[in-house]
C-alpha positions in Angstrom: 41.6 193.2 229.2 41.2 190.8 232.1 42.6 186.8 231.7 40.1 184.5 231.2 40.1 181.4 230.0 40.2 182.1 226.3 41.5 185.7 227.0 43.8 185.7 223.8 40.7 186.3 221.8 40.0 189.4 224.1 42.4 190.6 225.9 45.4 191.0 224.1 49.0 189.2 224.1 49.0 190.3 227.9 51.0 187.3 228.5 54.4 189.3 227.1 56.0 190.9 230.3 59.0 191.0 228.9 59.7 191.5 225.0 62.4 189.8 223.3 62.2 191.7 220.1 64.4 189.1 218.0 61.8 186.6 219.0 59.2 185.7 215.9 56.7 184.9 218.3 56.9 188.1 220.6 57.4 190.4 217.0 53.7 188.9 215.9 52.0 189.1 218.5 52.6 192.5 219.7 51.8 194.1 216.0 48.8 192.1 215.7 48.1 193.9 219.0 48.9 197.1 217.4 46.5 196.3 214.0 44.1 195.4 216.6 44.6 199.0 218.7 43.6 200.4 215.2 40.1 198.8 214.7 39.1 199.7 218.4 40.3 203.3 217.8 38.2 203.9 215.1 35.5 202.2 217.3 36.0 204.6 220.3 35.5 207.8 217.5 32.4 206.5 216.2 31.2 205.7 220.0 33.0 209.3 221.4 34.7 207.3 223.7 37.4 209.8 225.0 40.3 210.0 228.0 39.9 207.3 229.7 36.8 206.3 228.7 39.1 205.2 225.8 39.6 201.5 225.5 42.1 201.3 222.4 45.1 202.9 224.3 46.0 199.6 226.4 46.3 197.6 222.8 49.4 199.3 222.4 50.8 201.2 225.5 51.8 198.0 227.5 54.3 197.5 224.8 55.7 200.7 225.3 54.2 202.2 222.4 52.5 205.3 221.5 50.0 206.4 219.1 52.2 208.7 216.8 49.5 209.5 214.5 45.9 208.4 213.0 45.5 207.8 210.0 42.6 209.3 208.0 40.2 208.5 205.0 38.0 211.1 205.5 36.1 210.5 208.7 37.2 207.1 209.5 40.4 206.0 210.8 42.1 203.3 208.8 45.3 203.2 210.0 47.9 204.4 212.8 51.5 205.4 213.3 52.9 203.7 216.4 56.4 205.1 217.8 58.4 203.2 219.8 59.1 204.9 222.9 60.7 202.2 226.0 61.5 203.9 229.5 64.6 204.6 230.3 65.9 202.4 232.4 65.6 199.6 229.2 69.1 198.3 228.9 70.5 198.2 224.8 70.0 194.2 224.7 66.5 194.5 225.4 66.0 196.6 222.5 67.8 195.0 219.9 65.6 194.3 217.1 63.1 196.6 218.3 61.3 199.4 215.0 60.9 202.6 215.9 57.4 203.0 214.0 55.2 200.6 213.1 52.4 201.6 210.8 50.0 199.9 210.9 46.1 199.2 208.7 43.1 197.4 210.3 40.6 195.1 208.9 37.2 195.4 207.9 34.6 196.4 210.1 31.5 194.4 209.3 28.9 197.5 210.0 31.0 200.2 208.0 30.0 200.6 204.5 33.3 202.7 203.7 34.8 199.3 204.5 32.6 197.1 202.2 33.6 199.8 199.3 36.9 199.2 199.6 36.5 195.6 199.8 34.8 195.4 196.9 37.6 197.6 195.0 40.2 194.6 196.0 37.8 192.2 194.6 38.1 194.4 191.1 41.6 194.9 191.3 41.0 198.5 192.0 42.0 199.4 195.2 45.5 201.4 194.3 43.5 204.7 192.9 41.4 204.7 196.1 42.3 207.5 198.5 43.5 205.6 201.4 45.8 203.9 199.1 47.6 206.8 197.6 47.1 208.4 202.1 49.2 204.9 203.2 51.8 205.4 200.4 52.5 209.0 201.8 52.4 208.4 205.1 54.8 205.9 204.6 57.1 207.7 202.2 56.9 210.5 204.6 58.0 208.2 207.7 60.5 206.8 205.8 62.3 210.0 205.0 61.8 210.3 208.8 63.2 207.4 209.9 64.8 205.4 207.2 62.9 202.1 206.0 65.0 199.9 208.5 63.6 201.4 211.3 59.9 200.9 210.3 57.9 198.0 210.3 54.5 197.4 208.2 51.1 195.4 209.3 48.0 195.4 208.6 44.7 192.5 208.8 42.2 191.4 206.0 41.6 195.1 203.8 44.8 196.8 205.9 47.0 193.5 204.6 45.8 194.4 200.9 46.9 198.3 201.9 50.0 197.4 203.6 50.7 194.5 200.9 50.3 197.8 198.2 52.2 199.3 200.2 55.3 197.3 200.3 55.0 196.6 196.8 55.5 199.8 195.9 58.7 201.1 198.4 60.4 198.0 197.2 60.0 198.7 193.6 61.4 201.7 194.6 64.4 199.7 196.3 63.2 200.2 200.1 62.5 196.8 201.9 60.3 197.3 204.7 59.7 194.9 207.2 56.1 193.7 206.9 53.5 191.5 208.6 50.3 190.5 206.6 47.8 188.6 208.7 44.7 186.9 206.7 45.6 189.1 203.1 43.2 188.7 200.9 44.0 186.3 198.0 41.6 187.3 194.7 40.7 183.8 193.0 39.1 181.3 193.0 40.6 179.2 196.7 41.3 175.8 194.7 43.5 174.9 197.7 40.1 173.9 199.2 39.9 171.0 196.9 40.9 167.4 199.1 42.2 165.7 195.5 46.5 166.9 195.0 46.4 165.7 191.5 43.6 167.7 190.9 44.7 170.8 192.5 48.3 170.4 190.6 46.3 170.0 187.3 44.3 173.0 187.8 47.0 175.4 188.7 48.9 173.8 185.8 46.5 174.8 183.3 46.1 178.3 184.4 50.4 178.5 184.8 50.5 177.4 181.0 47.5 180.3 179.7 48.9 182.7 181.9 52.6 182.0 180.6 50.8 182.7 177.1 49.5 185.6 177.9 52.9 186.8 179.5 55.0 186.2 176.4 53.0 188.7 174.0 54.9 191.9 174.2 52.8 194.3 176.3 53.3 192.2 179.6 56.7 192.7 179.8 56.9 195.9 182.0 54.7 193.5 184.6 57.2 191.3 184.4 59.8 193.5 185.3 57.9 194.7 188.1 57.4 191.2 189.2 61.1 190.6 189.5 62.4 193.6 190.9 59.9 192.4 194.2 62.1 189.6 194.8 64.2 190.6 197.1 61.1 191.8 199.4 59.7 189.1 201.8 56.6 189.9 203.8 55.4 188.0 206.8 51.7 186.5 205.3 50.0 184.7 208.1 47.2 182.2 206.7 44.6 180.2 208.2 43.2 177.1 206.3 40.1 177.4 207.1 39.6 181.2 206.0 38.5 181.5 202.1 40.0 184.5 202.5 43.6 183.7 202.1 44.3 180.3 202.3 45.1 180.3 198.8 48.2 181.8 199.4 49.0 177.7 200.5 48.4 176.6 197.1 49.9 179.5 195.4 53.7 179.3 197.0 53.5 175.6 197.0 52.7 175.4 193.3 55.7 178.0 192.7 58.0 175.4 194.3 56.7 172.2 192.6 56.9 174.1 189.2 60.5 174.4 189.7 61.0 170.9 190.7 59.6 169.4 187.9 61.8 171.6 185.2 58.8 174.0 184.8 59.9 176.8 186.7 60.5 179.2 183.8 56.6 178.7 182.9 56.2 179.9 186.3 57.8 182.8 186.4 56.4 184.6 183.3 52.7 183.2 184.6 53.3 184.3 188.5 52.9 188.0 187.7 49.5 187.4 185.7 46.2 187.8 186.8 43.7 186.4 184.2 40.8 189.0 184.9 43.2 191.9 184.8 43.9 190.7 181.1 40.3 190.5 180.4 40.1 193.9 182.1 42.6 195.1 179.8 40.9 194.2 176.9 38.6 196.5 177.2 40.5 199.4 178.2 40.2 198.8 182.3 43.6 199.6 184.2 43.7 197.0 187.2 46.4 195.6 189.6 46.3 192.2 191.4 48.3 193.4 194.4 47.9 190.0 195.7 50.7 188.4 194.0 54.1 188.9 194.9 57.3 187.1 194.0 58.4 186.1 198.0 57.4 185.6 201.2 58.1 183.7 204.5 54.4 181.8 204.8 53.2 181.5 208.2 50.2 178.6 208.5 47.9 178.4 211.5 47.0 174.6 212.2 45.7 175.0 215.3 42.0 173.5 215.8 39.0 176.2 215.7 36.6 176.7 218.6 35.2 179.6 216.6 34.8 179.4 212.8 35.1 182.0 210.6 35.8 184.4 213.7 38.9 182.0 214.7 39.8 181.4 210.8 40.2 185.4 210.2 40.3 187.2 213.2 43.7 189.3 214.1 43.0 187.4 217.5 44.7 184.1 216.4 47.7 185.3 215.9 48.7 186.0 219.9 47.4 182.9 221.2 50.3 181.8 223.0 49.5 178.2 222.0 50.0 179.0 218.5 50.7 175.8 216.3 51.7 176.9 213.1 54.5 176.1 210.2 56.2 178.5 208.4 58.1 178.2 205.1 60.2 180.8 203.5 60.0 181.1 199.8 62.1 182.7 198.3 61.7 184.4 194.2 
């Protein structure tokens, strides 16, 4: 994890000596290091790389961290709890704003078929009755009897962001906020925001606001809803790229939400937000699904800053240290 010249794709936000945990900047960086610690631990089991022979330990260790606990599907490690543990002679200022866990859910590794499974099951809507769904809620309800959801911060990249993004949903439906940062989530439609005509764009999403607001009104989508409101008051960190297919719907998506209101339609909007179209198709035919992908608020971070690599600079957790970061970021708020 030497420096070299584009060492933030490699070596890690290195460049932090000393952490200002109130700084936005300094908080993403070091849990996109964390996510990161979690792919390359699962790569050290499946190598048997062991002691110090390890190489996932220095992700999070020079940020004072240590690996809590591994989390498990089986045989592969899909996520990890990090605790928070400074040295001693760390005065209280330093550590203001610092978690004392972070839990945290990697991305998809291309070679792993358990991966593509679960990739697939977002794609369907599916991936709440998976097993390490129903393992992240757990671990999280368990670490939040521990430690109280203030104390615990949530992240996860690519298929961890749809775990962690599950996640979240379902603690603050239960009235516990957690903190949470969602780099590259998946987004499951179709990405109109790549479409270069506004008018168009706006006419598109407009159409499917108005059938969705349809479909809403009829009685049994109520209880979604209800759901869909009581996640307001949760805002998750979602960090975007426009060049990834991934997620960079997510643009489009808030930014319609806010033009909707503007123009007097924001009532449409809110009974059509909560909606997914193939869910209701789904439905009809007896299929239980859940587009986890849509939530009421978040505080949108966009990457703007030019690609040397294309799809691995566009979705990579890697982006998201480089200390020459040039991004917006727009709250928006349910």
């Amino acid at each position: 994890m030497a420096p070299e010249k584009d060492y933030f794709y490699h070596s890690g936000p290195y460049f932090i000596t000393s952490i200002d945990w109130n700084n936005e900047s300094h908080q993403r960086s070091i849990v996109a290091s964390l996510v990161k610690g979690v792919s390359v631990l699962q790569k050290d089991r499946k190598s048997g790389r062991q002691g110090p022979n390890a190489l996932a330990p220095p992700w999070w260790t020079h940020f004072h961290f240590h690996l809590y606990e591994p989390i498990f599907d089986n045989d592969y490690i899909f996520g990890a709890i990090y605790e928070f543990k400074p040295p001693l002679s760390m005065c209280s200022f330093t550590l203001s704003g610092s978690p004392h866990y972070i839990i945290a859910f990697r991305g998809t590794i291309p070679t792993s078929f358990h991966d593509i499974k679960l990739d697939y099951k977002i794609f369907q809507h599916r991936l709440h009755p998976t097993a390490p769904a129903k393992k992240a809620i757990e671990v999280v309800q368990n670490t939040v009897d521990i430690a109280g959801g203030s104390n615990i911060w949530l992240a996860g990249h690519s298929l961890g962001s749809s775990i962690a993004m599950f996640v979240g949903k379902t603690m603050a439906m239960s009235g516990i906020f957690i903190k949470s940062f969602l780099f590259n989530p998946p987004f499951v439609s179709a990405p109109i925001e790549i479409i270069n005509c506004e008018n168009l764009k706006f006419w598109i999403r407009l159409t499917g606001s108005v059938v969705k607001a349809g479909i809403a009104s009829m009685k049994g989508n109520v209880e979604t809803s209800l759901s869909y409101d009581s996640l307001s008051n949760w805002v998750p960190s979602l960090f975007v790229n426009p060049s990834d297919l991934i997620c960079l719907e997510y643009i489009g998506y808030f930014k319609h939400k806010r033009i909707m209101g503007m123009i007097g339609a924001g009532d449409t909007e809110k009974l059509a937000a909560p909606i997914s179209i193939r869910c209701q198709m789904k439905a009809v035919f007896g299929k239980k699904c859940e587009p986890i992908h849509l939530i009421p608020s978040a505080s949108l971070t966009v990457n703007y800053t030019p690609l040397e690599r294309r799809f691995e600079g566009a979705h990579g957790i890697c982006q998201w240290w480089n200390p020459d970061l040039y991004s917006v970021t727009n709250v928006y708020k349910y």
